[in-house]
Biopython code that builds the backbone (N, CA, C, O; Angstrom):
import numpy as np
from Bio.PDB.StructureBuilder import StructureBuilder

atoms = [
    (1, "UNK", "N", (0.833, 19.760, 12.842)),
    (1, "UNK", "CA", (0.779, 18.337, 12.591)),
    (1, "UNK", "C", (-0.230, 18.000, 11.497)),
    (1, "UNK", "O", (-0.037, 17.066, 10.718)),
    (2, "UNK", "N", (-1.428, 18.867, 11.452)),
    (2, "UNK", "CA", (-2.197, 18.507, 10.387)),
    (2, "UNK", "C", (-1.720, 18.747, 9.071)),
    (2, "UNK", "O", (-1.937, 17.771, 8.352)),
    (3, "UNK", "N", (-1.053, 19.844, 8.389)),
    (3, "UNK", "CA", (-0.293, 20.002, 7.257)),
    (3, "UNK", "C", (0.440, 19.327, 7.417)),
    (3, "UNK", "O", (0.194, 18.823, 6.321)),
    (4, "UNK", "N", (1.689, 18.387, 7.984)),
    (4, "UNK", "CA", (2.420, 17.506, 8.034)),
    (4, "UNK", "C", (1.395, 15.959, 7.412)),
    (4, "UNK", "O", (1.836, 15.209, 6.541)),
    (5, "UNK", "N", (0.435, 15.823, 7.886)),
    (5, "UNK", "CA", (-0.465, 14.460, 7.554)),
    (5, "UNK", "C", (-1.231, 14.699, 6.565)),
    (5, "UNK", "O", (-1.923, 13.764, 6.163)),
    (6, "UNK", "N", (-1.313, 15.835, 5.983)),
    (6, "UNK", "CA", (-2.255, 16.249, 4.921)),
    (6, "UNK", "C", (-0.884, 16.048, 3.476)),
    (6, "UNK", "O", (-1.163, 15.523, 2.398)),
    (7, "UNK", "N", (0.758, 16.688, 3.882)),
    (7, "UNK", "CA", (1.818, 16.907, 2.806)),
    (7, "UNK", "C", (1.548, 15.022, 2.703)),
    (7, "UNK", "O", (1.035, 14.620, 1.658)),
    (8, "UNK", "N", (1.880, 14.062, 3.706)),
    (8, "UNK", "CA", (1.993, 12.865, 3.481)),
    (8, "UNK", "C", (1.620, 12.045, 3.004)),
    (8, "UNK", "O", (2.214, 11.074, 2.535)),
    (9, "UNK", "N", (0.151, 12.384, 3.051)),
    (9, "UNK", "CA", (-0.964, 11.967, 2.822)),
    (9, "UNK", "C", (-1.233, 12.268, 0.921)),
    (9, "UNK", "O", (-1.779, 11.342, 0.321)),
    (10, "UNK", "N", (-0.846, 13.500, 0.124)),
    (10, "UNK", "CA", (-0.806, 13.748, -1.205)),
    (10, "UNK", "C", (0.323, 12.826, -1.606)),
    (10, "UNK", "O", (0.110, 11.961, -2.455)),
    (11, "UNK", "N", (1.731, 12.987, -0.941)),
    (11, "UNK", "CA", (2.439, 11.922, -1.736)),
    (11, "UNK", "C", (2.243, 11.000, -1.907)),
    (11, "UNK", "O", (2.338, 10.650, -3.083)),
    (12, "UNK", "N", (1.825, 9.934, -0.853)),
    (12, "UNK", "CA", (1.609, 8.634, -0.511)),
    (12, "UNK", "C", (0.394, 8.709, -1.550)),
    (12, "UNK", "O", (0.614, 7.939, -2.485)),
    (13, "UNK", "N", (-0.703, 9.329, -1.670)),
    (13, "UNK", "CA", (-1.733, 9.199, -2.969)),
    (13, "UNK", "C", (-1.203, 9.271, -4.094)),
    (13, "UNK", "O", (-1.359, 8.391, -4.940)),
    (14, "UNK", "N", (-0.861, 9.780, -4.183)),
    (14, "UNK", "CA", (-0.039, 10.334, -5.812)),
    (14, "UNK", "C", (0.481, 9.029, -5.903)),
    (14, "UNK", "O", (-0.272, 8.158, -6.337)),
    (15, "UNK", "N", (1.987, 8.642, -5.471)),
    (15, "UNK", "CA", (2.415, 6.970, -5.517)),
    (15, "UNK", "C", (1.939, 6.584, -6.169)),
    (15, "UNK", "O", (2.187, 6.441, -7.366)),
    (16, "UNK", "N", (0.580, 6.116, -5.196)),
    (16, "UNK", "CA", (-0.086, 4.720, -5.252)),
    (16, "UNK", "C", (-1.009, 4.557, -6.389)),
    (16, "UNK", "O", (-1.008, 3.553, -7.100)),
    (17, "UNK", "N", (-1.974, 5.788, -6.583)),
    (17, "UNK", "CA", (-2.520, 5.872, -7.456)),
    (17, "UNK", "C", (-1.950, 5.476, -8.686)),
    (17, "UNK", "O", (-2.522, 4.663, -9.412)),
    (18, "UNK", "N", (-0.635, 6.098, -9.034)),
    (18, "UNK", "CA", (-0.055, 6.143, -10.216)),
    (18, "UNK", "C", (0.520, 4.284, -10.739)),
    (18, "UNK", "O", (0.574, 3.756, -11.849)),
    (19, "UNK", "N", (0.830, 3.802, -9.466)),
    (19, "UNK", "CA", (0.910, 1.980, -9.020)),
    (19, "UNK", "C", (-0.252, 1.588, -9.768)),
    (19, "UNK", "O", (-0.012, 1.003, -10.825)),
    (20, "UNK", "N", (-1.820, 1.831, -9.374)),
    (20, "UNK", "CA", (-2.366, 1.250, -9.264)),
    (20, "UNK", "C", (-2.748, 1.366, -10.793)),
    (20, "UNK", "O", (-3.024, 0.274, -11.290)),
    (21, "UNK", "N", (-2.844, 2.727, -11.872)),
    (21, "UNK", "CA", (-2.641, 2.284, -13.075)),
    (21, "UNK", "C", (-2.013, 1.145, -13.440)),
    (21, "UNK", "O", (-2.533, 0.270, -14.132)),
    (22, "UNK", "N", (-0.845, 1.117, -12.977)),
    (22, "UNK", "CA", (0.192, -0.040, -13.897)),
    (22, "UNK", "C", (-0.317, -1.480, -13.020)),
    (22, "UNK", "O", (0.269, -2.455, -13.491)),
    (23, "UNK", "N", (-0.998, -1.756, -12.184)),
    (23, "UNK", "CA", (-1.057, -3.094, -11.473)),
    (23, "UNK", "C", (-2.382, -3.404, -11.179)),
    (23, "UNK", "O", (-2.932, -2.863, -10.220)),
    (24, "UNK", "N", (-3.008, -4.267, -11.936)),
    (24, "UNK", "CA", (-4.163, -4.682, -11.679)),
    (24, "UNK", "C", (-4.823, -5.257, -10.557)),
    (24, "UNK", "O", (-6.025, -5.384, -10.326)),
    (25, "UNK", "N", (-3.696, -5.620, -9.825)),
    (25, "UNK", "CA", (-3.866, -5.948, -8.527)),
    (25, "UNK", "C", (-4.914, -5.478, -7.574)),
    (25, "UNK", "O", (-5.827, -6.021, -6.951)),
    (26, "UNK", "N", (-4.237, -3.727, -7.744)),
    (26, "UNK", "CA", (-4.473, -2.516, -6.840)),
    (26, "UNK", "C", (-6.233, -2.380, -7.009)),
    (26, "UNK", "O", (-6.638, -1.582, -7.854)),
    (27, "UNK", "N", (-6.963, -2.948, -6.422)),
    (27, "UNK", "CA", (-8.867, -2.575, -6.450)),
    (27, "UNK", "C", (-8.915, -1.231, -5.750)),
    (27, "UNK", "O", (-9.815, -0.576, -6.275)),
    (28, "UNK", "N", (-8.482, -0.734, -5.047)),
    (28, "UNK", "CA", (-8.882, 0.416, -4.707)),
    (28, "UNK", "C", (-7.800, 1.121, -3.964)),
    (28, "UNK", "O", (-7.233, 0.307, -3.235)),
    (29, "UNK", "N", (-7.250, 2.413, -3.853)),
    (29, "UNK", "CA", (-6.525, 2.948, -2.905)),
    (29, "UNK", "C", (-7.429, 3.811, -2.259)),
    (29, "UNK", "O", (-8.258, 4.250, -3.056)),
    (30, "UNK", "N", (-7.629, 4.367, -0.677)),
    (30, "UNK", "CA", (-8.147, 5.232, -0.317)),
    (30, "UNK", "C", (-7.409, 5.749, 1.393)),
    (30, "UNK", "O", (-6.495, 5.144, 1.955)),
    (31, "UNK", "N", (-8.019, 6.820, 1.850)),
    (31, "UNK", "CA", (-7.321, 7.385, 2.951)),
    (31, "UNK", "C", (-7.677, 8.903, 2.961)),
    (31, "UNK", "O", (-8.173, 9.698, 2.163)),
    (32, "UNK", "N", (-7.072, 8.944, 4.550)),
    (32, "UNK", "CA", (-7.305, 10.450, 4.739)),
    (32, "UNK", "C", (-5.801, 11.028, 5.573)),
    (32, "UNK", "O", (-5.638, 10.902, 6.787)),
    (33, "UNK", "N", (-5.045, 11.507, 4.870)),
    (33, "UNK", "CA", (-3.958, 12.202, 5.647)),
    (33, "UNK", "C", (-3.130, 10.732, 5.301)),
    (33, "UNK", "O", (-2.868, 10.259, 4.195)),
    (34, "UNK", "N", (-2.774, 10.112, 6.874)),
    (34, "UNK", "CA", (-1.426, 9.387, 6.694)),
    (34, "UNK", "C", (-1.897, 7.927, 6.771)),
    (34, "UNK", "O", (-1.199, 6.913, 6.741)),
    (35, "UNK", "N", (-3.467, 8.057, 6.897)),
    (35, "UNK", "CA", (-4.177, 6.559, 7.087)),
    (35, "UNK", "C", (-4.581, 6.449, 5.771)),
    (35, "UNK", "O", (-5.458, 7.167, 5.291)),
    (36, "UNK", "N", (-3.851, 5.385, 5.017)),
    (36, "UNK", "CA", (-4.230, 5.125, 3.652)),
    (36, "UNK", "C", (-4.556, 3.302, 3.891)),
    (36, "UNK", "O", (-3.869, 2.651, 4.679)),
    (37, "UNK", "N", (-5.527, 2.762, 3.195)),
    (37, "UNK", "CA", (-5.936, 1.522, 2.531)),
    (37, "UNK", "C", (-5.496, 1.245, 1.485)),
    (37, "UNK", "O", (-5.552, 2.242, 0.764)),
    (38, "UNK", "N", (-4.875, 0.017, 0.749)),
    (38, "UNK", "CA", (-4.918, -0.284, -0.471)),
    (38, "UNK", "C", (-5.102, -1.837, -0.849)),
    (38, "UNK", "O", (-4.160, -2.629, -0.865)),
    (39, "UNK", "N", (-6.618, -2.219, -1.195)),
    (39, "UNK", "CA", (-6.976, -2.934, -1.418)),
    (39, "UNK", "C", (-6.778, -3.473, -2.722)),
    (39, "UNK", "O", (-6.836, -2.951, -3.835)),
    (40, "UNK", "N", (-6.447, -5.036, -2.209)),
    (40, "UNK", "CA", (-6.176, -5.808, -3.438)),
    (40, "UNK", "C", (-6.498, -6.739, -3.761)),
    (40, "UNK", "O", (-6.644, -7.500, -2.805)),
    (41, "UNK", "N", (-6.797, -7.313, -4.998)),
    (41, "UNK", "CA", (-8.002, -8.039, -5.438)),
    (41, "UNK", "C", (-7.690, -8.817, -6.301)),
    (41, "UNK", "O", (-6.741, -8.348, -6.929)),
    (42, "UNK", "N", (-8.162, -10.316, -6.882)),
    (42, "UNK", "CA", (-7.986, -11.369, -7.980)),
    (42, "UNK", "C", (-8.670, -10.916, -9.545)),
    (42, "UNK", "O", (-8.793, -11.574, -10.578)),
    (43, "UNK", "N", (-9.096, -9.290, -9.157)),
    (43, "UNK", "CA", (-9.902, -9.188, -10.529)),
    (43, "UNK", "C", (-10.601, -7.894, -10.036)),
    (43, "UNK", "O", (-11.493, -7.769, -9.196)),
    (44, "UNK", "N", (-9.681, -6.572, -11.100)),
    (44, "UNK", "CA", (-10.943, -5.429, -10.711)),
    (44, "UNK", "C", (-12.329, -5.626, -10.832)),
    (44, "UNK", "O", (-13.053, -4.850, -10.208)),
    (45, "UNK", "N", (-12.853, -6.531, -11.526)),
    (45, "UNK", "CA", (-13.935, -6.425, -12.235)),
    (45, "UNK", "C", (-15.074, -6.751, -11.282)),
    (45, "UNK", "O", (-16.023, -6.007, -11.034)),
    (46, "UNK", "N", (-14.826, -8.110, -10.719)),
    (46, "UNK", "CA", (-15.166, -8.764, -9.481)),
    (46, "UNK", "C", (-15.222, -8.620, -8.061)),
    (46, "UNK", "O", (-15.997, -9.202, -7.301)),
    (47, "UNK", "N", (-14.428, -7.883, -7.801)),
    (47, "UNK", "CA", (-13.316, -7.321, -6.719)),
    (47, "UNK", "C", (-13.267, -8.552, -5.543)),
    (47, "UNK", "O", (-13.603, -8.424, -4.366)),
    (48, "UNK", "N", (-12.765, -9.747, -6.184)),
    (48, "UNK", "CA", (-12.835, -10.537, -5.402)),
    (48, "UNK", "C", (-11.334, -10.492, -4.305)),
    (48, "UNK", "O", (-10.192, -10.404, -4.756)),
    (49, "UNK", "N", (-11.550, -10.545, -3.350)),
    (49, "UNK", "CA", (-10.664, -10.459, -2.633)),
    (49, "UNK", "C", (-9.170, -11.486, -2.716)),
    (49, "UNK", "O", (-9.156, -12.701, -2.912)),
    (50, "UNK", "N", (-8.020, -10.615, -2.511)),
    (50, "UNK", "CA", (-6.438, -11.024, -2.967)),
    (50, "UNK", "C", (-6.132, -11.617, -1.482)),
    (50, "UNK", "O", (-4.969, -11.349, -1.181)),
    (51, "UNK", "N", (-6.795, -12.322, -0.481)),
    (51, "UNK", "CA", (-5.666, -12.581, 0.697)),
    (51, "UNK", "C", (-4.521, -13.086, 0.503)),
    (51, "UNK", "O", (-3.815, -13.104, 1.512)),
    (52, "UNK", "N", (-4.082, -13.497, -0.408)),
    (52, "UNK", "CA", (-2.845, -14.502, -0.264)),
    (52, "UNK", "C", (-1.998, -13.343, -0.983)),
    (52, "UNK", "O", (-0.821, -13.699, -0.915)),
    (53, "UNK", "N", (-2.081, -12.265, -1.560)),
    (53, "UNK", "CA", (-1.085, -11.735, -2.315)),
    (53, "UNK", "C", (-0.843, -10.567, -1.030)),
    (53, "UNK", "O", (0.173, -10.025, -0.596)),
    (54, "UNK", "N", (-1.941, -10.498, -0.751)),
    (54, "UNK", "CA", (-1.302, -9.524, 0.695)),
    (54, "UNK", "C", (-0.588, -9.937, 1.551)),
    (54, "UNK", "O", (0.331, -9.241, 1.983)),
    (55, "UNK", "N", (-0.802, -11.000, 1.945)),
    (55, "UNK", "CA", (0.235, -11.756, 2.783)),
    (55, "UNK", "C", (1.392, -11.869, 2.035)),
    (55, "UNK", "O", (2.431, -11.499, 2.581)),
    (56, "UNK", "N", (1.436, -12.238, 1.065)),
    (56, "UNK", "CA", (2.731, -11.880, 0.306)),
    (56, "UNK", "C", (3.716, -10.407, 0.372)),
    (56, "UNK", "O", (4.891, -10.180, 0.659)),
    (57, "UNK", "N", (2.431, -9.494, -0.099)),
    (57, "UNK", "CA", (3.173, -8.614, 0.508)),
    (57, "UNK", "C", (4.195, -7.818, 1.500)),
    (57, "UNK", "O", (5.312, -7.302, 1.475)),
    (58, "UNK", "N", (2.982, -8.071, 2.491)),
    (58, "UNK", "CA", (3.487, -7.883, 3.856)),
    (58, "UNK", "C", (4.709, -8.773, 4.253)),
    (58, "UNK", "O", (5.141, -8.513, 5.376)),
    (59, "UNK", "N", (5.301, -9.675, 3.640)),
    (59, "UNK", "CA", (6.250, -11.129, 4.203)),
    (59, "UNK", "C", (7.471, -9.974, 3.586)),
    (59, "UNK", "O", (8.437, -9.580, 4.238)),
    (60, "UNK", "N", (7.074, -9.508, 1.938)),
    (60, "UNK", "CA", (8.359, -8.941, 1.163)),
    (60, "UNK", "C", (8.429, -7.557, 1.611)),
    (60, "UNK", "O", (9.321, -6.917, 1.054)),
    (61, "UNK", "N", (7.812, -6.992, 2.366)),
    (61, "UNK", "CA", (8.348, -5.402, 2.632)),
    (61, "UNK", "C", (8.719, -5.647, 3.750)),
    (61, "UNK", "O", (9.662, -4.927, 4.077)),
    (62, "UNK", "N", (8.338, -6.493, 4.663)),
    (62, "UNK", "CA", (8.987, -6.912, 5.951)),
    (62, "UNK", "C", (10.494, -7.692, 5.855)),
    (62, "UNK", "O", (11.236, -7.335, 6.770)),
    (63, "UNK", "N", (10.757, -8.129, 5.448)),
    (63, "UNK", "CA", (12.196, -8.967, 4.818)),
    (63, "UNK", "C", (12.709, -7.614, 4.398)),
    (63, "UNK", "O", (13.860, -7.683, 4.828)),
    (64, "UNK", "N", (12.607, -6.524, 3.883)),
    (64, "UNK", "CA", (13.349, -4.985, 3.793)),
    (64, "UNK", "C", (13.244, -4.017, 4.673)),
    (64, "UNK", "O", (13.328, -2.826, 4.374)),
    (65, "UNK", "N", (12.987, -4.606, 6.210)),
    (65, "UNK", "CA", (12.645, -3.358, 7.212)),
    (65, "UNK", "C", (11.426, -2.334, 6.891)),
    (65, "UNK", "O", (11.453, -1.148, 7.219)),
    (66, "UNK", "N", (10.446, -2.906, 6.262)),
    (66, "UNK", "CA", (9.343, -1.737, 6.280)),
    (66, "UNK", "C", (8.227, -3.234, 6.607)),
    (66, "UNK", "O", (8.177, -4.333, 6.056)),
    (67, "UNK", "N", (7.421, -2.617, 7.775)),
    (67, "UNK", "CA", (6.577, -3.014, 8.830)),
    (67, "UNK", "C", (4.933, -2.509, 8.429)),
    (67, "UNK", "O", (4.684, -1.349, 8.755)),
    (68, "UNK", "N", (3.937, -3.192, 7.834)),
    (68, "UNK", "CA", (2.771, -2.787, 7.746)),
    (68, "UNK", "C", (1.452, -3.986, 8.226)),
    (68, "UNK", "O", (1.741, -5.114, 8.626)),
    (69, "UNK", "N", (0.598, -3.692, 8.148)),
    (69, "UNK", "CA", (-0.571, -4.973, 8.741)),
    (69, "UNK", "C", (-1.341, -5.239, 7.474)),
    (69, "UNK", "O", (-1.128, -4.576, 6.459)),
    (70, "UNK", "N", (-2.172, -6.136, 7.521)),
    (70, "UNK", "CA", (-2.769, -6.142, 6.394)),
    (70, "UNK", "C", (-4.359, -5.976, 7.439)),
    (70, "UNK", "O", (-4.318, -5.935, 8.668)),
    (71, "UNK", "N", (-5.511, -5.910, 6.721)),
    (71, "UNK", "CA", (-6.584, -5.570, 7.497)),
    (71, "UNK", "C", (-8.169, -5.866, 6.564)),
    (71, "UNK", "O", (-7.957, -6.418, 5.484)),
    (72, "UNK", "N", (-9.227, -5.656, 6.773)),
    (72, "UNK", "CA", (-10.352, -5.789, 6.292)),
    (72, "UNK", "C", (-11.044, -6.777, 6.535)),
    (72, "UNK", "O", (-10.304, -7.717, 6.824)),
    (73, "UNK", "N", (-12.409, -7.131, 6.575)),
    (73, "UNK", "CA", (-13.074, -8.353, 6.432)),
    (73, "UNK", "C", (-12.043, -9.390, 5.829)),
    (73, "UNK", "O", (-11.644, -10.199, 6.666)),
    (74, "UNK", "N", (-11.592, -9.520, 4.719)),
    (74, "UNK", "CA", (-11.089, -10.577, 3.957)),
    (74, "UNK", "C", (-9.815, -10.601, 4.004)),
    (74, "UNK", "O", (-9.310, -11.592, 3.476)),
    (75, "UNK", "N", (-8.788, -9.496, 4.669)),
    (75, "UNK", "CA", (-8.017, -9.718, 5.423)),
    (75, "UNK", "C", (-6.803, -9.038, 3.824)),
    (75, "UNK", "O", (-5.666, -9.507, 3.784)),
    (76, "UNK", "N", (-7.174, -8.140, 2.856)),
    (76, "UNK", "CA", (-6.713, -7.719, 1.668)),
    (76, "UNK", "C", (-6.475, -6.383, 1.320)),
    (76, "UNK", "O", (-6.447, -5.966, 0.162)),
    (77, "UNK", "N", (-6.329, -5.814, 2.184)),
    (77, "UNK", "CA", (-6.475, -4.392, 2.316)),
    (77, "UNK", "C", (-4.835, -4.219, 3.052)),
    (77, "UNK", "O", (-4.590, -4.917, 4.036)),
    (78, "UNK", "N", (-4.100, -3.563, 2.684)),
    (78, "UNK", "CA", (-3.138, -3.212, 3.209)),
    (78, "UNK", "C", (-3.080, -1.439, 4.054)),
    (78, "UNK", "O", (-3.321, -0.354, 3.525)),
    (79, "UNK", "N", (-2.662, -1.744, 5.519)),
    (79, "UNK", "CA", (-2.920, -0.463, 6.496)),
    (79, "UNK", "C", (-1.946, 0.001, 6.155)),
    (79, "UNK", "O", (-0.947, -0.718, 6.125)),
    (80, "UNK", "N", (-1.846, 1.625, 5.698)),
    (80, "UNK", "CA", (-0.779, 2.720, 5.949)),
    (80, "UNK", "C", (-0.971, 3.387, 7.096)),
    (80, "UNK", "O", (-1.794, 4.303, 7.080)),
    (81, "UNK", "N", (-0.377, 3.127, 8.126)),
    (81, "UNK", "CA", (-0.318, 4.512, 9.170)),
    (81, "UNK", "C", (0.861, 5.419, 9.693)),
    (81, "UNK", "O", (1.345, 5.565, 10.815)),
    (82, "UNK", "N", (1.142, 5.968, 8.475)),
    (82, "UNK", "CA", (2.438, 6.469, 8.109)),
    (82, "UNK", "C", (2.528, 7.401, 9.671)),
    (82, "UNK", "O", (1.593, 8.168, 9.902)),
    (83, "UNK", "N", (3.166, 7.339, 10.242)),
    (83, "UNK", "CA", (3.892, 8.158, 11.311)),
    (83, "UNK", "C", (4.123, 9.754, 10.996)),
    (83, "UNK", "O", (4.800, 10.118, 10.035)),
    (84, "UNK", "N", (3.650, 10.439, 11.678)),
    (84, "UNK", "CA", (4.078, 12.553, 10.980)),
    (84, "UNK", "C", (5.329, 12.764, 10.731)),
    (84, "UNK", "O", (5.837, 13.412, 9.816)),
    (85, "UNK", "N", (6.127, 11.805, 12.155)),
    (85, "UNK", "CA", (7.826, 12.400, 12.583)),
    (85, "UNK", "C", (8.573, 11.890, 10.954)),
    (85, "UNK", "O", (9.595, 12.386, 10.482)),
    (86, "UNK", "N", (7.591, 10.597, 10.207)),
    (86, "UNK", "CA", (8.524, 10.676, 9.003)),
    (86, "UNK", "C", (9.278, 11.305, 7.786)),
    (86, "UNK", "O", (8.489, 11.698, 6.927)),
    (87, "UNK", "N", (10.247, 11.452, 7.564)),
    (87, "UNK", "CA", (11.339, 12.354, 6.698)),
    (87, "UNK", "C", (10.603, 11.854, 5.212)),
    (87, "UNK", "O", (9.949, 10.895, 4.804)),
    (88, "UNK", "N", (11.231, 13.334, 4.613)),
    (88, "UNK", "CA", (10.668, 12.581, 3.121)),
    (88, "UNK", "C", (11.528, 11.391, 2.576)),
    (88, "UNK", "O", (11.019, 10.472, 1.934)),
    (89, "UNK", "N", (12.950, 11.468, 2.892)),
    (89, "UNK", "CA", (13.798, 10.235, 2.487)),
    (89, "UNK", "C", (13.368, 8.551, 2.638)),
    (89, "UNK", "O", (13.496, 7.591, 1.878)),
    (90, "UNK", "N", (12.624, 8.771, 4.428)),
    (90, "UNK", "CA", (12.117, 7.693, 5.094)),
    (90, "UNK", "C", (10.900, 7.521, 4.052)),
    (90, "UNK", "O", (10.981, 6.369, 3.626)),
    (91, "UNK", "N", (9.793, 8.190, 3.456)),
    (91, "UNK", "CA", (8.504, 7.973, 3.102)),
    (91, "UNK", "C", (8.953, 7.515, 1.478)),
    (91, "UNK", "O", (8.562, 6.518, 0.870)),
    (92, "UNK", "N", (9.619, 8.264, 1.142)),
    (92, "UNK", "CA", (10.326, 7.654, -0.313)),
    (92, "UNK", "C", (10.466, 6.040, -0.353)),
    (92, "UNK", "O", (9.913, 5.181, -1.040)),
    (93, "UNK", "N", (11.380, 5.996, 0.612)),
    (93, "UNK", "CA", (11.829, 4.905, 0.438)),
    (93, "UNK", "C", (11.253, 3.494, 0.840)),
    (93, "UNK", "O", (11.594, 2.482, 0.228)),
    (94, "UNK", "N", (10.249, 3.460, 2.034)),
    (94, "UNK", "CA", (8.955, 2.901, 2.444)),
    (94, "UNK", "C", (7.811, 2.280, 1.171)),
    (94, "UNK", "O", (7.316, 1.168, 0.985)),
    (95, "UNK", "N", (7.689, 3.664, 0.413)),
    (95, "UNK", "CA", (6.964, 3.487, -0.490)),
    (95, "UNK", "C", (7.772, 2.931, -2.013)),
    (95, "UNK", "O", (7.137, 2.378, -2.912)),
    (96, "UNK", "N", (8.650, 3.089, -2.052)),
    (96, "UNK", "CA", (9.137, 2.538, -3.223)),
    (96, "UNK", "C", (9.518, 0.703, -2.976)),
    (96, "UNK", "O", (9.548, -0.147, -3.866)),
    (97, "UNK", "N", (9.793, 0.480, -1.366)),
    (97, "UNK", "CA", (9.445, -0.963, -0.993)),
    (97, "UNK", "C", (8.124, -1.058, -1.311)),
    (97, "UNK", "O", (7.818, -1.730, -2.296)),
    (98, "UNK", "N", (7.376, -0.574, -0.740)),
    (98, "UNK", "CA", (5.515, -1.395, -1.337)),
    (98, "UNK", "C", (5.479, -1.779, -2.760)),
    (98, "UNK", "O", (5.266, -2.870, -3.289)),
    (99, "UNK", "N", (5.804, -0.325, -3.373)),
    (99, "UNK", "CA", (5.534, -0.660, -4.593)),
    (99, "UNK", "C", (6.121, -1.777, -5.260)),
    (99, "UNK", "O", (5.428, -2.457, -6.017)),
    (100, "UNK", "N", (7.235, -2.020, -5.075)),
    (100, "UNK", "CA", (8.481, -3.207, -5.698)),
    (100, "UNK", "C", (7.718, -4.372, -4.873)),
    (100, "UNK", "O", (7.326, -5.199, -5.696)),
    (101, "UNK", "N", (7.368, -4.740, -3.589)),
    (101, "UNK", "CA", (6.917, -6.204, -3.082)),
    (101, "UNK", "C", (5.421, -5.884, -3.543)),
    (101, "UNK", "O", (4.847, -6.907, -3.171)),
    (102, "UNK", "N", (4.733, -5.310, -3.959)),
    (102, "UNK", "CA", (3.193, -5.244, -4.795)),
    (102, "UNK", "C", (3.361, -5.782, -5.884)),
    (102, "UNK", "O", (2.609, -6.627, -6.369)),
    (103, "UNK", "N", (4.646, -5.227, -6.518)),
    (103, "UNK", "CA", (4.948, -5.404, -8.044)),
    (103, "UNK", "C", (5.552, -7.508, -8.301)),
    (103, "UNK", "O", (5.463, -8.309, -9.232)),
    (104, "UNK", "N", (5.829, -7.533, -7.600)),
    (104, "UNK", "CA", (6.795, -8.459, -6.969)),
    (104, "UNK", "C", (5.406, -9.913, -7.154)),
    (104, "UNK", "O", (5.091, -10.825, -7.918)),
    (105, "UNK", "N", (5.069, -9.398, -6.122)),
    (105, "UNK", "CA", (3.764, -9.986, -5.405)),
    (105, "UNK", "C", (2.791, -10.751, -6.373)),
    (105, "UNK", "O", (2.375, -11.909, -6.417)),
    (106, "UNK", "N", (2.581, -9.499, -7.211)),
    (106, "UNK", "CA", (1.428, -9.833, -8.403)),
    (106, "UNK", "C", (1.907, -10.550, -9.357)),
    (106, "UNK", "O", (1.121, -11.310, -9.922)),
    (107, "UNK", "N", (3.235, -10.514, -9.773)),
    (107, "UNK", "CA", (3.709, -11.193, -10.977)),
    (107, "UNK", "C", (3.893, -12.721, -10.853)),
    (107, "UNK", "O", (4.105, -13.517, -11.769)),
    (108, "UNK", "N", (3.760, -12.984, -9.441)),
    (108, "UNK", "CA", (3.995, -14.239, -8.791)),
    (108, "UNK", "C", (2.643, -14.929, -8.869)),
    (108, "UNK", "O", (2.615, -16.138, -8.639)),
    (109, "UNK", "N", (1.365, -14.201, -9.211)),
    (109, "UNK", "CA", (0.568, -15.060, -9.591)),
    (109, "UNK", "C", (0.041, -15.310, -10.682)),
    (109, "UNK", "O", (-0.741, -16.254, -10.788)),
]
sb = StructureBuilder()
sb.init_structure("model")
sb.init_model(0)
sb.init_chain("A")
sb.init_seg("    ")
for serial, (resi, resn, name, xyz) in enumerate(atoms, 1):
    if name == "N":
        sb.init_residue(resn, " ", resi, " ")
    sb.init_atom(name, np.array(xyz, "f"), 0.0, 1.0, " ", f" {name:<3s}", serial, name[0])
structure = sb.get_structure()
């Protein structure tokens, strides 16, 4: 199970990371295995906290059957707790919803 949360855990980084080049949004990605954070913000610079675009988020990956919380003090941090039993097809496709309602999300403001 631990190489299973450790394989999940590189893709799901890789992703996001590569997201978070293209989207200014993205203030920080972090995690260990299948518990990933990705905090989002009105301004890398500042890192003032994004609540309203997370909630956004979470409204548009939920409207496509993918289910996540949002979390942190400021309530901007989006929870991954990717499940082990998930297929790579299932994690593909999970994550290519985030990315599209992130992408989605940000352009809307």
């Amino acid at each position: 199970m631990c190489s299973r949360a450790a394989e999940i855990g590189q893709k799901t980084m890789t992703r996001l990371k590569a997201l978070q080049e293209r989207c200014p949004a993205i203030g920080d990605v972090r995690g260990l295995g299948a518990m990933i954070g990705i905090e989002l913000v009105k301004d890398r610079e500042t890192k003032e906290p994004a609540k309203e675009l997370t909630g956004k988020v979470v409204k548009y990956c939920l409207e496509q059957g993918v289910m996540l919380i949002s979390a942190g003090i400021f309530s901007n941090v989006i929870r991954l707790l990717i499940p082990l039993v998930v297929t790579d097809e299932q994690l593909d496709r999970g994550l290519t919803v985030l990315e599209q309602s992130i992408l989605r999300a940000a352009a809307e403001e």
